[in-house]
C-alpha positions as CSV (number, residue, x, y, z in Angstrom):
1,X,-27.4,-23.5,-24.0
2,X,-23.7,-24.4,-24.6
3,X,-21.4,-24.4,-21.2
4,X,-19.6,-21.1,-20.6
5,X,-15.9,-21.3,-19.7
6,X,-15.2,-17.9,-19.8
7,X,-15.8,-15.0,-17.7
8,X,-19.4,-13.7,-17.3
9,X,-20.4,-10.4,-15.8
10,X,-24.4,-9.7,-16.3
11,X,-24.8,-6.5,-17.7
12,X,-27.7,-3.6,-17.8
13,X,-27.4,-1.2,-20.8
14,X,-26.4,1.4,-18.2
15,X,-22.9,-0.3,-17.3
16,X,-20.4,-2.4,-19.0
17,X,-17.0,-4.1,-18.1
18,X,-14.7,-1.9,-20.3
19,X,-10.3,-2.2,-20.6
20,X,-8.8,-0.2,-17.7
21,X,-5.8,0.0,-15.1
22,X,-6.6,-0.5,-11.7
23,X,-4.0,-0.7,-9.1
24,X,-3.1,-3.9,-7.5
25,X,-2.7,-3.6,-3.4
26,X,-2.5,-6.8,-1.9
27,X,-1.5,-5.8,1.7
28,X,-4.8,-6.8,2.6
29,X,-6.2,-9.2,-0.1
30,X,-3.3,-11.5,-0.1
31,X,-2.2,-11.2,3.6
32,X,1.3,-9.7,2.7
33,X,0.5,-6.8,5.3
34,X,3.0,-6.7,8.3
35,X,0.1,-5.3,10.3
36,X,-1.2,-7.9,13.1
37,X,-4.3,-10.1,11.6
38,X,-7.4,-8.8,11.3
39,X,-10.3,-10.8,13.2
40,X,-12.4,-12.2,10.0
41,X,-14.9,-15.5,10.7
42,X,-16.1,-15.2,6.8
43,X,-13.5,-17.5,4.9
44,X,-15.4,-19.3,2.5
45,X,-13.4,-22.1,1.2
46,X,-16.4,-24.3,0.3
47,X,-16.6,-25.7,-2.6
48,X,-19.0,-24.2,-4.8
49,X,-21.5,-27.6,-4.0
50,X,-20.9,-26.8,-0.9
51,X,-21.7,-23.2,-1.2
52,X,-25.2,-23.0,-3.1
53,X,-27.1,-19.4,-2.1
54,X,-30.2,-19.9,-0.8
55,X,-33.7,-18.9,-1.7
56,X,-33.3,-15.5,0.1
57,X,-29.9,-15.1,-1.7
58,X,-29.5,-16.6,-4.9
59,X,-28.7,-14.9,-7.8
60,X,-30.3,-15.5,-11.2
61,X,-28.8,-17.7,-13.1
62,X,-27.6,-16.9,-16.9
63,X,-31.0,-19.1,-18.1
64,X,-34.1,-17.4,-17.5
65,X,-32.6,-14.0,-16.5
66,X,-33.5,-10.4,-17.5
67,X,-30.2,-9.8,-17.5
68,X,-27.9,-9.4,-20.3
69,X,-25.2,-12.2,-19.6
70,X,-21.9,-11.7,-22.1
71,X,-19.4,-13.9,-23.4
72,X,-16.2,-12.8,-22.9
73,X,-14.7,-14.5,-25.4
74,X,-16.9,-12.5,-27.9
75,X,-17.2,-9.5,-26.2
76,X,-14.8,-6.5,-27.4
77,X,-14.8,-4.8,-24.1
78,X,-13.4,-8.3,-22.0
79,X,-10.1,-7.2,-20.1
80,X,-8.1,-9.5,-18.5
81,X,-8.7,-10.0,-14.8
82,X,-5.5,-7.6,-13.4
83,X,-7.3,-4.9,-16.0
84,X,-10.7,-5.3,-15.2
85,X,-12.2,-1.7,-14.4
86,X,-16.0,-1.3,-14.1
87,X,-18.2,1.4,-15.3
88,X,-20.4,1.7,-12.6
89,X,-24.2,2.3,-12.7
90,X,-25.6,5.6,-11.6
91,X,-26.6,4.9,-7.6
92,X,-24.0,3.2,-6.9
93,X,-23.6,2.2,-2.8
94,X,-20.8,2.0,-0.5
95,X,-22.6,-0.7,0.8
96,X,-24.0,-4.5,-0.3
97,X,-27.4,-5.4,0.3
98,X,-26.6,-8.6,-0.8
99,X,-24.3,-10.9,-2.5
100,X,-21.7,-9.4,-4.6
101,X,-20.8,-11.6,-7.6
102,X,-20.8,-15.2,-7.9
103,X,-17.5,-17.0,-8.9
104,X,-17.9,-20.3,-10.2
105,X,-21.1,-21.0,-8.4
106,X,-19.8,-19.3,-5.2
107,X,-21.7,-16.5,-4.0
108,X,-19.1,-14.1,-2.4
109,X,-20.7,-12.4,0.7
110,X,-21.4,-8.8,1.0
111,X,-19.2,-8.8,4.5
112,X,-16.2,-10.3,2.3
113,X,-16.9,-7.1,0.1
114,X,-17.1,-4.4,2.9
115,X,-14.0,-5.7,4.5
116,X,-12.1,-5.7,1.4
117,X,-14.2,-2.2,0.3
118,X,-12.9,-0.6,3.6
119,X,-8.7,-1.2,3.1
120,X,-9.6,0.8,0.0
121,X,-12.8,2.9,1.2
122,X,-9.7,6.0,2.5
123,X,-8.8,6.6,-1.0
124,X,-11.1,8.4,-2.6
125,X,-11.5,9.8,-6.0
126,X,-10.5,13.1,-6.6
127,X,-14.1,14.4,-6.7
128,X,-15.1,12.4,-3.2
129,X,-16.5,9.2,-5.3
130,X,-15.4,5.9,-4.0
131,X,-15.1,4.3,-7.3
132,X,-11.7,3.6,-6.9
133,X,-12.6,1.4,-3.9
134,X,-15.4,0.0,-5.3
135,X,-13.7,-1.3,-8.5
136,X,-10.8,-2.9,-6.3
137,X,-12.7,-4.3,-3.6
138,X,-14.8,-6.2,-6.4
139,X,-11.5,-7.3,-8.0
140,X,-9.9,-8.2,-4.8
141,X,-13.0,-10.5,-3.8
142,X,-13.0,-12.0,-7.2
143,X,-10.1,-13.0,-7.8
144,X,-10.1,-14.7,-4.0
145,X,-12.9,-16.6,-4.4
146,X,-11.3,-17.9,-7.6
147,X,-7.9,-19.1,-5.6
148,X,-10.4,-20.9,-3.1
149,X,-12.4,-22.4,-5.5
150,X,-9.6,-23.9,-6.5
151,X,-7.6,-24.4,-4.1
152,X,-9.7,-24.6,-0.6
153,X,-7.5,-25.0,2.2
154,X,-8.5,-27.9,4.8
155,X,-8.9,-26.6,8.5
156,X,-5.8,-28.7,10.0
157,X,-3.5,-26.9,7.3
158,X,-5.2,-23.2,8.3
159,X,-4.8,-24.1,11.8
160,X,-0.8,-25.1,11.1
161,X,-0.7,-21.4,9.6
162,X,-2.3,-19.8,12.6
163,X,-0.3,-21.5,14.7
164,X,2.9,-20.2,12.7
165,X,1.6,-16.8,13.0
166,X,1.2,-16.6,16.3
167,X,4.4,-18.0,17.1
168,X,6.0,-15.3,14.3
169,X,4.1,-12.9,16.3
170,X,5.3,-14.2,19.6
171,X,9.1,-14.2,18.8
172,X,9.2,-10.7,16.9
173,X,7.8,-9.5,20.5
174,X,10.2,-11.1,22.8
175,X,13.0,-9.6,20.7
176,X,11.8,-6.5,20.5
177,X,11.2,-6.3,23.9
178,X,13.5,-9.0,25.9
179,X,12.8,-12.5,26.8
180,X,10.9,-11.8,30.0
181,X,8.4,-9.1,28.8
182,X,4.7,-9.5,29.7
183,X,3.0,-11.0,26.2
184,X,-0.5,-11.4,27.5
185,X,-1.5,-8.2,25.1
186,X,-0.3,-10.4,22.4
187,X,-1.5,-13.6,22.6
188,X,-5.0,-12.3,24.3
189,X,-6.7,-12.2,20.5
190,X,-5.4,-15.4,19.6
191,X,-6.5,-17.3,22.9
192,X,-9.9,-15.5,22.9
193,X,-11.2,-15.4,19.4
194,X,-10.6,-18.7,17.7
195,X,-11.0,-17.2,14.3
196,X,-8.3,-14.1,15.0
197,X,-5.8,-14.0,12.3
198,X,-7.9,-16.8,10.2
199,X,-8.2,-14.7,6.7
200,X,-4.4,-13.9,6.8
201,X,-3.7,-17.8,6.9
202,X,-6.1,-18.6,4.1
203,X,-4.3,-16.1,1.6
204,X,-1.0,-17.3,2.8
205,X,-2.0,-20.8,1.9
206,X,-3.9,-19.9,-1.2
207,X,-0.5,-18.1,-2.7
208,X,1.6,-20.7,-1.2
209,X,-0.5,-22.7,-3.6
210,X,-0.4,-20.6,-6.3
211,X,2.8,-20.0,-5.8
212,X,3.7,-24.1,-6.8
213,X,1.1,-23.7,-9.6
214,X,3.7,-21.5,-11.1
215,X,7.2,-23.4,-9.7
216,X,7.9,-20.5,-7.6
217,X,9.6,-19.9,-4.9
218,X,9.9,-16.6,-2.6
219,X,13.3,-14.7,-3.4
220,X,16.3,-15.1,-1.0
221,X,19.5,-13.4,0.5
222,X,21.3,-14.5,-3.1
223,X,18.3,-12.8,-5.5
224,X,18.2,-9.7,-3.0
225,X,22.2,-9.3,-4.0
226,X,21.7,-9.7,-7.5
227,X,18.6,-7.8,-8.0
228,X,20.4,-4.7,-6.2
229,X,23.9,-5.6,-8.9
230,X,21.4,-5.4,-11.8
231,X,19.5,-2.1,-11.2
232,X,21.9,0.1,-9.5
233,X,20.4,2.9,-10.5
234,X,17.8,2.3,-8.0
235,X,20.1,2.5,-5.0
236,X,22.1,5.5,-5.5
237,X,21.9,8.4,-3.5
238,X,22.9,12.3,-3.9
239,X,25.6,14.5,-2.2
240,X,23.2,15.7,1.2
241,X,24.6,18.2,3.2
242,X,23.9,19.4,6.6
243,X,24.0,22.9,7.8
244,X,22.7,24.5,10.7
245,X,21.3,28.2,10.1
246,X,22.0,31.2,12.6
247,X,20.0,34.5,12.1
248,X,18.9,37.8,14.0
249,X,15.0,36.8,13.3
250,X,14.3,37.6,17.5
251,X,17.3,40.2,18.1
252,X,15.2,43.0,20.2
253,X,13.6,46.2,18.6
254,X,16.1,48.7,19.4
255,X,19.1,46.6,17.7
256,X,20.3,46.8,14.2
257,X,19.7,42.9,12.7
258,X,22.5,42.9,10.2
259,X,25.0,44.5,12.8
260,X,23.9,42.2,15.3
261,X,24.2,38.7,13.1
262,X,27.8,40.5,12.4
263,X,28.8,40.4,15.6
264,X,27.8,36.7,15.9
265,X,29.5,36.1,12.8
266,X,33.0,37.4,14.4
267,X,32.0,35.0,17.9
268,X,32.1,31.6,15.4
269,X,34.8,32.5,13.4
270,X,37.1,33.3,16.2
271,X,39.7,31.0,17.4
272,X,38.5,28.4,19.7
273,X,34.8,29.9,19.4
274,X,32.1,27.1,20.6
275,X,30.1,26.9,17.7
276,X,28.1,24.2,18.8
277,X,26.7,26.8,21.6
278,X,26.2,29.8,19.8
279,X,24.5,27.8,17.7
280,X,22.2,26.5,20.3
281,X,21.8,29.9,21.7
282,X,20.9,31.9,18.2
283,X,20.2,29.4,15.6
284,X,16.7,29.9,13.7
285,X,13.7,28.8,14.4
286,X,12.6,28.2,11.2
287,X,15.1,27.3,9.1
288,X,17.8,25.8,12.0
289,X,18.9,22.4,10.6
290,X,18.5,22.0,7.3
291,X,19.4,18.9,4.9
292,X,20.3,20.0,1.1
293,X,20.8,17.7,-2.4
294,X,22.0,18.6,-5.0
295,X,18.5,19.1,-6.6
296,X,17.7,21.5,-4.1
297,X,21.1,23.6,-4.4
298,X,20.6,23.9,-8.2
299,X,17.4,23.7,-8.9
300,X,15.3,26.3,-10.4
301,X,13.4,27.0,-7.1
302,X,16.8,26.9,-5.4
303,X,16.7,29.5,-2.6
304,X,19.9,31.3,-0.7
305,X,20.0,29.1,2.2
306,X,20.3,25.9,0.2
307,X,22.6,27.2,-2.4
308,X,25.4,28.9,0.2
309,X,24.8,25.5,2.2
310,X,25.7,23.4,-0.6
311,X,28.6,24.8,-2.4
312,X,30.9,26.2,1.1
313,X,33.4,23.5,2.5
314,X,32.4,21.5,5.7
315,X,33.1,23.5,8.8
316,X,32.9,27.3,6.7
317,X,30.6,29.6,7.6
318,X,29.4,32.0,5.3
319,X,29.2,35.7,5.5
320,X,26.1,37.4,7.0
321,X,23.1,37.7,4.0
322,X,19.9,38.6,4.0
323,X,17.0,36.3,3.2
324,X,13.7,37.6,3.1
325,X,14.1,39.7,5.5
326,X,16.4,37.9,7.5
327,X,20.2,38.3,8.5
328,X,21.6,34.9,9.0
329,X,24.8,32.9,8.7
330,X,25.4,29.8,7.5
331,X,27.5,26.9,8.9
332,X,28.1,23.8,6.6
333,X,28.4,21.0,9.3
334,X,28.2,17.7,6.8
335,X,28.6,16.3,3.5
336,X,28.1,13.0,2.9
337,X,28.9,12.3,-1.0
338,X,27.0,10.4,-3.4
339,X,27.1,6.6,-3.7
340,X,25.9,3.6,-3.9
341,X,23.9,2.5,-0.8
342,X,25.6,-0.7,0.8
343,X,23.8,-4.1,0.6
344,X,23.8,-4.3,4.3
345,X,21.4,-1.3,4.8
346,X,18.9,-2.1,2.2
347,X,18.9,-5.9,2.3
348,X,16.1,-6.4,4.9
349,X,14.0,-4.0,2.9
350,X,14.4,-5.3,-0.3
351,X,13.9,-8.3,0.3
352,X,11.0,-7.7,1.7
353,X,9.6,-5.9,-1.3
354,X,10.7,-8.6,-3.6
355,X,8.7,-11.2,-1.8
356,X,5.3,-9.2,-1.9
357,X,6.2,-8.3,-5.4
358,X,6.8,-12.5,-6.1
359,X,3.6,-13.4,-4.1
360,X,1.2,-10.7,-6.1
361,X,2.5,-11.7,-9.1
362,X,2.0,-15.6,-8.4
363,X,-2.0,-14.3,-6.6
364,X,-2.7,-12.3,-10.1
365,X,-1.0,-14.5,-12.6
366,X,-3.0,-17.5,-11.5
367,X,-6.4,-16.1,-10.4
368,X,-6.2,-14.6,-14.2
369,X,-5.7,-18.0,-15.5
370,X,-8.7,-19.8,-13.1
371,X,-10.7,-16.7,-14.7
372,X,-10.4,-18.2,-18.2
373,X,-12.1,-21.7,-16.8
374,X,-14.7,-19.9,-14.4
375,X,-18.0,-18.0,-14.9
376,X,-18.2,-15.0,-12.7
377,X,-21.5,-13.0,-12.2
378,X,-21.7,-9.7,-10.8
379,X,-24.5,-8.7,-9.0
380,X,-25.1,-5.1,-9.1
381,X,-28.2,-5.2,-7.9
382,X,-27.1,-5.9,-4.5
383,X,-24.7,-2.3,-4.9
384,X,-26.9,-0.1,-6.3
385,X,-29.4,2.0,-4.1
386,X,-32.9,1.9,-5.6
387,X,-34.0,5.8,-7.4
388,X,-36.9,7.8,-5.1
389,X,-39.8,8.2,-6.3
390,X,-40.1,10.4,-9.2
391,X,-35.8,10.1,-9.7
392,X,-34.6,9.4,-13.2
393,X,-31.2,8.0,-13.8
């Protein structure tokens, strides 16, 4: 039997790998969260010689299996790696009874898959299914064990990256909370677990890797200001005006509502009137401070509060109305106009975003291009739960 180079997923007549779009999270796959490290011991960067299941786990292999093993290359349904959706098999688990695929002789653990399945496990389908989090926890554990297999980190370099994590950790702390604030909460997990924050330094190394694969380098200050030049569209905001709402919702039972909001409509419009405590004193409990676009002055579900808000001048206060049911005035405190956002008060963020967006697309790009020199076995034996007696599927 001639060497496969291509992608192999073994195959019952009940499922199939078919084209589809499934979206990419990395926060936890790649280690771009900004959450603190998770505490994860199973980071197998073996190589696959080094890596061989045992008897009680091993896989069969493409010869001498029941299973239907397909060439990619000649198979009509073969999507590329970042499109890879699977139909799944009736029975389907949550839960691995055993290794979940094997990736270029690498069996990939069925704790790698639950910790990856459960970032994804609170987003269920529509209908309650978890295929969603089933399909991208597969992914997400393929295309890892693909960027190890190539590209195993060696423990001094992993312990370098914990040790620059913890520091990162340390110094975001003491600035966030001065120089002589108690960081024993923070440092206990890294002085008492020797693996804490070990999974997050693998994927930093693995894209820092695949990130020289592909001669990149993470975006700076200088591609933050052009990026923001070239797509202002993105940063531009609407007129927003603020208005604070004063009604007669609690006046008592034996007083007249729209003679009573009249008479506090005479108080703020009088000479020297302090507005900012009749305010305090009647303003609605409901409605009270209320932020208004333009969209939401003249839009087709615009209601009377918004609209009066939007269109008096800043300071008027509009004449008593009703709205359902409700006298109430309205006092047009603020209008900021619309604009472009500065640089200054989106840089941190975008920056930010371009980074993650530079690191998935250097973690997809190559673990797409390892796929096309790999064979990768899925074992869905291991993820389906077995019919009861009498069931038929």
């Amino acid at each position: 039997m001639k060497k496969m180079i291509v992608m192999q997923i073994a195959r019952q007549t009940s499922f199939r790998i078919i084209p589809g779009i499934a979206i990419l999270a990395l926060a936890t796959a790649t280690g771009c969260s900004t959450n603190a490290p998770s505490q994860d011991a199973d980071v197998n960067v073996a190589t696959p010689s080094e890596s061989a299941p045992d008897e009680k786990t091993q896989t069969p292999s493409s010869e001498g299996s029941s299973e239907e093993v397909v060439d990619a290359n000649e198979d009509p349904d073969r999507a590329e790696l970042h499109h890879i959706y699977f139909s799944l098999p009736d029975g389907i688990s949550t839960r691995a009874t055993g290794p979940v695929a094997t990736v270029g002789g690498v069996s990939v653990s069925a704790q790698t898959y639950h910790e990856q399945l459960d970032y994804f496990a609170g987003k269920p389908n529509e209908d309650g299914s978890h295929d969603y989090a089933i399909n991208n926890a597969l992914k997400k554990v393929i295309q890892r064990q693909l960027l190890l297999n190539a590209f195993a980190p060696e423990e001094a370099a992993i312990e370098a990256e914990r040790a620059r994590m913890r520091q990162r950790q340390v110094d975001a702390a003491r600035e966030r909370l001065g120089e002589d604030a108690d960081l024993t909460m923070v440092l206990h997990p890294w002085e008492s677990d020797s693996s804490f924050g070990r999974k997050e330094a693998v994927d930093h190394l693995l894209i820092a890797q695949a990130m020289n694969r592909l001669e990149m380098s993470l975006p700076d200050r200088d591609d933050a200001i052009a990026y923001y030049e070239s797509h202002p569209e993105e940063f531009q905001t609407q007129t927003v005006v603020e208005a604070r709402v004063i009604s007669a919702r609690h006046v008592a039972a034996d007083q007249d509502p729209r003679a009573h909001i009249a008479e506090l409509h005479e108080h703020l419009i009088a000479e020297g009137a302090d507005r900012d405590a009749l305010f305090e004193q009647h303003r609605d409990p409901i409605y009270g401070l209320v932020s208004v676009t333009e969209d939401d002055a003249r839009g087709p579900e615009a209601n009377p509060v918004a609209i009066v808000a939007f269109e008096q001048q800043v300071d008027q206060i509009s004449e008593p109305f009703e709205h359902r049911g409700i006298w109430m005035v309205v006092w047009t405190h603020t209008r900021h106009e619309a604009g472009l956002i500065p640089f200054e008060k989106i840089e941190e963020n975008l920056l930010e975003r371009l980074r993650f967006e530079a690191r998935e697309h250097a973690w997809t790009t190559v673990s797409e291009q390892l796929l096309e020199q790999s064979e990768v076995t899925v074992h869905w034996e291991n993820l389906t739960t077995p019919p009861a007696p009498g069931e038929h599927r």
